[in-house]
C-alpha positions in Angstrom: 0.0 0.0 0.0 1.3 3.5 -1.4 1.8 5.6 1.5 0.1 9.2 1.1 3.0 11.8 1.4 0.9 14.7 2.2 -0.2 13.2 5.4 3.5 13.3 6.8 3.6 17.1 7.2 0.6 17.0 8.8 1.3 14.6 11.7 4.9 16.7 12.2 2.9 19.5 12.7 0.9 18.3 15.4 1.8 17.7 19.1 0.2 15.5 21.2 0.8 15.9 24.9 0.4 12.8 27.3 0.7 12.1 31.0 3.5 9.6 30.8 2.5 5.7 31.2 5.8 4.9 33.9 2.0 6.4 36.2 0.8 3.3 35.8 3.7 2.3 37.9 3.0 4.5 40.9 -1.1 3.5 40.0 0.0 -0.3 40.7 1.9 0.6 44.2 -1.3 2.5 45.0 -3.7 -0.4 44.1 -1.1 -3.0 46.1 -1.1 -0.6 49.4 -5.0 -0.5 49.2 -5.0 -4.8 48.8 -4.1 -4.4 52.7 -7.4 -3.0 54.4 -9.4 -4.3 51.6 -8.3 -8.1 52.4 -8.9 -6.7 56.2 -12.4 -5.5 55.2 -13.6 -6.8 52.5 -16.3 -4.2 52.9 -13.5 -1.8 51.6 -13.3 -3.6 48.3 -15.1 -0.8 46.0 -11.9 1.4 46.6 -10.3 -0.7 44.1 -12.1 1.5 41.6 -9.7 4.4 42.6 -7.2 2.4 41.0 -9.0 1.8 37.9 -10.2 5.7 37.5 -6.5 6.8 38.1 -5.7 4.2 34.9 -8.0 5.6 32.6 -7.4 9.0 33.7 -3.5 8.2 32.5 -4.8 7.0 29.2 -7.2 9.6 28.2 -5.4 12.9 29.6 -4.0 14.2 26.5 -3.6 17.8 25.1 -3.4 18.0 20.9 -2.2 20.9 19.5 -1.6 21.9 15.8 -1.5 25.3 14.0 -5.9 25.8 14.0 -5.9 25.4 18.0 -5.5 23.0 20.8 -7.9 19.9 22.2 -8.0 19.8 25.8 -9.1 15.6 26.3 -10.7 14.9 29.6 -11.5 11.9 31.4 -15.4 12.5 30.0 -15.1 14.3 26.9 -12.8 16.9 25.3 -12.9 20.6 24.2 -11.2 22.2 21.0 -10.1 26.0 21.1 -8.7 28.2 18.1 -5.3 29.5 19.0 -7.2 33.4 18.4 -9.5 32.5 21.3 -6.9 31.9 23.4 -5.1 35.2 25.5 -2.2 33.5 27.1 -1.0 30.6 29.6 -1.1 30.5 32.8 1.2 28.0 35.1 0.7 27.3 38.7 3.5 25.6 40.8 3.3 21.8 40.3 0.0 22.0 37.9 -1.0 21.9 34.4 -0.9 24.9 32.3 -4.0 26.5 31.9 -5.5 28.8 28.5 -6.4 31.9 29.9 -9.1 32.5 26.8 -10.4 35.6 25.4 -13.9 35.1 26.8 -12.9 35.3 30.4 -12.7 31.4 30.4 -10.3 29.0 31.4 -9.1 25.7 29.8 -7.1 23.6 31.6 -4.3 21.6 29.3 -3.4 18.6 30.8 0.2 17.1 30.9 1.5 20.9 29.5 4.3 21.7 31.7 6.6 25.0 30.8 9.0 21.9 29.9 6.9 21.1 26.7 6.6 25.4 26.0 8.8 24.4 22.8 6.8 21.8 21.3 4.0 24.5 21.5 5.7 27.1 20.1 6.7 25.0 17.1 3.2 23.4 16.4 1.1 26.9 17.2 3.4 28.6 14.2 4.9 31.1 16.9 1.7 32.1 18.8 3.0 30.3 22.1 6.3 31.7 22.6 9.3 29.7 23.7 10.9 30.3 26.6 14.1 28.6 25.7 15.1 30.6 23.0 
């Protein structure tokens, strides 16, 4: 099968942003110090979902950015914003960055640390600035 060679400029021009899978790690020492009042209570056994959530929260947390905008995926659902709608970002110690958007809003963009400021800036054609440079 041919491989489309206008679809490779595309995908370098779009960066997607994920919490890291070694989580899962610190997930499955979570889930194996919860084993210890659950087989103690068994009536404690529905905190195993925590584990679970905390899982799927790992796999779908995931910010997409490209030149039109940025996708903010939740746990639930996701929300897509034009890079024109957005004013700035916003970092708070040890937590996401967050779009501070023209409309007074706020979008939370999960696993964007200022460490990944330069994928941003590459993807967004300038409009997040890098802080490297």
């Amino acid at each position: 099968m041919a491989s489309d060679s206008s679809a490779q400029p595309s995908r370098e021009r779009t960066a997607v942003l994920r919490v890291s899978p070694m989580a899962h790690v610190a997930v499955g020492f979570f889930t194996l110090g919860l084993l210890v009042p659950v087989l103690t209570w068994p009536a404690t056994a529905p905190l195993l979902v925590i584990p679970v959530v905390l899982s799927a929260l790992i796999i779908r947390l995931r910010t997409v950015a490209d030149r039109q905008g940025v996708t903010a995926r939740t746990l639930l659902g996701s929300r897509s914003v034009r890079w024109e709608e957005i004013d700035g970002l916003r970092f708070t110690r040890g937590s996401w960055a967050r779009a501070q958007l023209k409309s007074g809003g706020e979008l939370r963009l999960p696993a964007v640390s200022f460490a990944t400021l330069p994928q941003l800036s590459e993807v967004s054609a300038g409009r997040v600035p890098n802080p490297y440079r």
